[in-house]
PyMOL CGO cylinders between C-alpha atoms (Angstrom):
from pymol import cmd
from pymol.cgo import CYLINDER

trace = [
    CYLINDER, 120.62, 103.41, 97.37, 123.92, 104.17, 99.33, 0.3, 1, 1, 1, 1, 1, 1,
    CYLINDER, 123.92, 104.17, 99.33, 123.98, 107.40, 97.80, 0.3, 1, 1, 1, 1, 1, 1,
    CYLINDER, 123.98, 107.40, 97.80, 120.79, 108.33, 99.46, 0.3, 1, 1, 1, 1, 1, 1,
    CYLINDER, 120.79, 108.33, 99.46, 119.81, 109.21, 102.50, 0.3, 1, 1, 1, 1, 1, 1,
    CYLINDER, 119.81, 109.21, 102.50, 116.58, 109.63, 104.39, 0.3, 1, 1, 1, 1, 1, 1,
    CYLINDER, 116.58, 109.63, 104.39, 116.23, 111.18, 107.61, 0.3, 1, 1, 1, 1, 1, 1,
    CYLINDER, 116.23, 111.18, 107.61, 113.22, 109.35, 109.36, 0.3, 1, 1, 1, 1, 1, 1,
    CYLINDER, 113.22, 109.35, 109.36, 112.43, 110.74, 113.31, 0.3, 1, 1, 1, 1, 1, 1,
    CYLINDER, 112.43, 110.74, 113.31, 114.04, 108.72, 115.95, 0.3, 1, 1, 1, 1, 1, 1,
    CYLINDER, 114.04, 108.72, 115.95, 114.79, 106.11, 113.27, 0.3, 1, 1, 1, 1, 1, 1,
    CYLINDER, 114.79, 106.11, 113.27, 117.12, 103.44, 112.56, 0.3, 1, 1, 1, 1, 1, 1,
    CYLINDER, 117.12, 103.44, 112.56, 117.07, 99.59, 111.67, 0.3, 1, 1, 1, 1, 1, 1,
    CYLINDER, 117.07, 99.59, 111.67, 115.90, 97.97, 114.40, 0.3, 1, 1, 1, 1, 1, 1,
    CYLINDER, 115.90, 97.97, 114.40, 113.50, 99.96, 116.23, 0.3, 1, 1, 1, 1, 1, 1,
    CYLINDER, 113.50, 99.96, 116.23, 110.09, 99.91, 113.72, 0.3, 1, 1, 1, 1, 1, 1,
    CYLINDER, 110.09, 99.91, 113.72, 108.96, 96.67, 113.09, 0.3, 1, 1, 1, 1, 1, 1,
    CYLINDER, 108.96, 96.67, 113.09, 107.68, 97.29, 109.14, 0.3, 1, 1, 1, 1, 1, 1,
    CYLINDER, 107.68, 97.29, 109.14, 105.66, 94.63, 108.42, 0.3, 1, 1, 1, 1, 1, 1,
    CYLINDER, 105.66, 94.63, 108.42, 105.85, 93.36, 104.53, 0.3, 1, 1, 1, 1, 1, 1,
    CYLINDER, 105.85, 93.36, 104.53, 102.90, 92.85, 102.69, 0.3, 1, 1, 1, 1, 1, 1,
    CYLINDER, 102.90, 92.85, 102.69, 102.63, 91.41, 99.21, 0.3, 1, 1, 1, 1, 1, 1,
    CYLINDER, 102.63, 91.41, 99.21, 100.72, 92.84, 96.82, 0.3, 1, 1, 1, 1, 1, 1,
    CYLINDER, 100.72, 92.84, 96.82, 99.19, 92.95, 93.39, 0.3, 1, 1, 1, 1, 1, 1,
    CYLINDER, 99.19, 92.95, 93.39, 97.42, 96.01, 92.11, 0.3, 1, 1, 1, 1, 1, 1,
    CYLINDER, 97.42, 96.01, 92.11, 95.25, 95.53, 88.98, 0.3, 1, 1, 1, 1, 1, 1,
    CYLINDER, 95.25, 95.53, 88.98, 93.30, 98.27, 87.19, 0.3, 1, 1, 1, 1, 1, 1,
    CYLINDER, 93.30, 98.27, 87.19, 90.21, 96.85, 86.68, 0.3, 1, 1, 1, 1, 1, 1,
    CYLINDER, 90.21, 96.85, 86.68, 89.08, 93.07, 87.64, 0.3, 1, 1, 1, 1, 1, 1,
    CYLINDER, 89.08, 93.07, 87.64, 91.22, 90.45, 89.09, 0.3, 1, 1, 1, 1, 1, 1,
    CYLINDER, 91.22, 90.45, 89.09, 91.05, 86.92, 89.45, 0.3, 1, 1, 1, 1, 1, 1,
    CYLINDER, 91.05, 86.92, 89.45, 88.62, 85.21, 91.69, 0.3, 1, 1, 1, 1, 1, 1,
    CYLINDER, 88.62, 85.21, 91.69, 91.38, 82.91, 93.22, 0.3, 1, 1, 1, 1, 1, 1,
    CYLINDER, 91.38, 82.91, 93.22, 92.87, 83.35, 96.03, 0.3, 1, 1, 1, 1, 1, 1,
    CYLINDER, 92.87, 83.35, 96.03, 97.36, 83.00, 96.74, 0.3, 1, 1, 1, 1, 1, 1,
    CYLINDER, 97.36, 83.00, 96.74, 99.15, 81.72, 99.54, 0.3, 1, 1, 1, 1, 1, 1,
    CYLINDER, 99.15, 81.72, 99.54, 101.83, 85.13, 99.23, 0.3, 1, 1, 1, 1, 1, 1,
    CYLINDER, 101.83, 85.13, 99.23, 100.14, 87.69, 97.77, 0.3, 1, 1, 1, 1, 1, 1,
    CYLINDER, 100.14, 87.69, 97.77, 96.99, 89.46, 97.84, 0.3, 1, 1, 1, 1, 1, 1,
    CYLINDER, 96.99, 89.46, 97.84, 95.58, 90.34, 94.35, 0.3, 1, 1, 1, 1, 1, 1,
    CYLINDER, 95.58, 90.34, 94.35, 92.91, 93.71, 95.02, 0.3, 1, 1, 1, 1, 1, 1,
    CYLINDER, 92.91, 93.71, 95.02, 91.45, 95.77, 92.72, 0.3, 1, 1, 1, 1, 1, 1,
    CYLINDER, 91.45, 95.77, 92.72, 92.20, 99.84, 92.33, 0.3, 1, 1, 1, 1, 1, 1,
    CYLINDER, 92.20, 99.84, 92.33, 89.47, 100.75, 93.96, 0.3, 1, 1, 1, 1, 1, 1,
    CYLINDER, 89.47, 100.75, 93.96, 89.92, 98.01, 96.99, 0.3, 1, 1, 1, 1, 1, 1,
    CYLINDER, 89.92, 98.01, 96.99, 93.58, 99.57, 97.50, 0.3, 1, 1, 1, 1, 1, 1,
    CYLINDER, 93.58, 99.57, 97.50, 92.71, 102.47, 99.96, 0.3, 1, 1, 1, 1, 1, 1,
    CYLINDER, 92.71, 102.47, 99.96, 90.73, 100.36, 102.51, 0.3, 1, 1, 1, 1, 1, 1,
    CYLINDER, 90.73, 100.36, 102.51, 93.39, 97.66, 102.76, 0.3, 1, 1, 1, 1, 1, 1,
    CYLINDER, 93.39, 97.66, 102.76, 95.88, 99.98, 103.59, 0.3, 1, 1, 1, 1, 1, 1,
    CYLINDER, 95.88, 99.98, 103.59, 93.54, 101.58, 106.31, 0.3, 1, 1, 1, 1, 1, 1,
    CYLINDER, 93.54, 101.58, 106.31, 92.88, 98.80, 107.73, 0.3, 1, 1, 1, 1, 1, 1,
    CYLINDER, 92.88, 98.80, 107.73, 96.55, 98.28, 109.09, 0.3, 1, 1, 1, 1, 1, 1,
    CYLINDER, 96.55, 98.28, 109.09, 97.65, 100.59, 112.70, 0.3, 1, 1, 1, 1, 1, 1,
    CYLINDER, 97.65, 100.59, 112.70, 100.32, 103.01, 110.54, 0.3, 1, 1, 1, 1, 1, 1,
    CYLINDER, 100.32, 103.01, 110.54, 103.84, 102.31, 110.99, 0.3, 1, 1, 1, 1, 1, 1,
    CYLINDER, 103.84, 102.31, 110.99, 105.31, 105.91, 110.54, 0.3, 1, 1, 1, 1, 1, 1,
    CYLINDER, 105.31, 105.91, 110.54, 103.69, 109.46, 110.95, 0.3, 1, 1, 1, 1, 1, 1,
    CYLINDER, 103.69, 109.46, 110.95, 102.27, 111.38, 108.34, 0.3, 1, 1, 1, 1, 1, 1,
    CYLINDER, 102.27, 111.38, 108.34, 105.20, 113.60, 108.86, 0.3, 1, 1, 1, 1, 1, 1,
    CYLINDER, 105.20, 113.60, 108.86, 107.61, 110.46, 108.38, 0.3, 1, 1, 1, 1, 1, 1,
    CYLINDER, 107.61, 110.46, 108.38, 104.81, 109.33, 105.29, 0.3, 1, 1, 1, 1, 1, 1,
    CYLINDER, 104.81, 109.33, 105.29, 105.53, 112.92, 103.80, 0.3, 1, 1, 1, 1, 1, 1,
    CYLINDER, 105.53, 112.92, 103.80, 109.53, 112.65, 103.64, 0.3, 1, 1, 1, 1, 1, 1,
    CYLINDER, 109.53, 112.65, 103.64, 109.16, 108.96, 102.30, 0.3, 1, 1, 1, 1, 1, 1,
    CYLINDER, 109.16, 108.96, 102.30, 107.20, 110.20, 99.51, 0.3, 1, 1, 1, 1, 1, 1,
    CYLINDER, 107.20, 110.20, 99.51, 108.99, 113.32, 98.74, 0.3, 1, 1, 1, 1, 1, 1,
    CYLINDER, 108.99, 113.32, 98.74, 111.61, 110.93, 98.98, 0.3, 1, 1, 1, 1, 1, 1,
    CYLINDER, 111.61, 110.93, 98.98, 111.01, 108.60, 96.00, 0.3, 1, 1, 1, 1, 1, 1,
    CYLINDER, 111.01, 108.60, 96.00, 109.36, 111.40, 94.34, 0.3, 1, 1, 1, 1, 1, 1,
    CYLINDER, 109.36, 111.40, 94.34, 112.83, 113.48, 94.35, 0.3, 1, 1, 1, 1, 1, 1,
    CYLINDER, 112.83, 113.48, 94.35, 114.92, 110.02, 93.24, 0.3, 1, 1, 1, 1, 1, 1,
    CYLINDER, 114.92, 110.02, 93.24, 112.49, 109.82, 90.08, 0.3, 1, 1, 1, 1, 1, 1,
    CYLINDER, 112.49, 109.82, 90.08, 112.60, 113.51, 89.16, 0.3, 1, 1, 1, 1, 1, 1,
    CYLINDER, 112.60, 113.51, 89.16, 116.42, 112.83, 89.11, 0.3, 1, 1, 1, 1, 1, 1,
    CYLINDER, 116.42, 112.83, 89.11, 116.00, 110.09, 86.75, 0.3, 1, 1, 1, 1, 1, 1,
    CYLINDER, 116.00, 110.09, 86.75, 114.03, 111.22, 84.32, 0.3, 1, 1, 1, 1, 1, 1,
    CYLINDER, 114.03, 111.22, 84.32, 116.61, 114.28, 84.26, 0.3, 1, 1, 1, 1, 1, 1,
    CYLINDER, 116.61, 114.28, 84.26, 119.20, 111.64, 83.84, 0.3, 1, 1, 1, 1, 1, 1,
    CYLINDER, 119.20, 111.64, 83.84, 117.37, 110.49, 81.10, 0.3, 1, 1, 1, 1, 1, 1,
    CYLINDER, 117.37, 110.49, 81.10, 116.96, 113.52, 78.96, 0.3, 1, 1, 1, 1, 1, 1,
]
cmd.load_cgo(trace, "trace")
């Protein structure tokens, strides 16, 4: 990822405290237990687990990351070809 770089407003490591949350994203049903490290959701349970959390960047900071990874796979599946 040295290659890369992403220009985040008054960013760099140290100031944001980006809390890590592990997840599991399944299509359709998911099993009933509960894990100690990750949380298992459904598709449709995605949205209001992620709203439920204060944001950690602007939507203008949310934006560039996506554009972001979207621009790093565009280049790959050039690559690819």
């Amino acid at each position: 990822m040295s290659n890369y770089h992403l220009r985040l407003d008054r960013h760099h490591w140290g100031d944001k405290k980006i809390s890590i949350k592990n997840l599991i994203v399944m299509t359709n049903t998911k099993p009933q237990e509960e894990f100690q490290y990750v949380k298992v959701l459904t598709l449709n349970e995605l949205l209001g687990y992620i709203n439920y959390f204060k944001p950690t960047f602007s939507i203008n900071e949310t934006q560039k990351i996506a554009d972001f990874i979207l621009g790093i796979n565009e280049q790959k599946v050039i690559e690819t070809k």
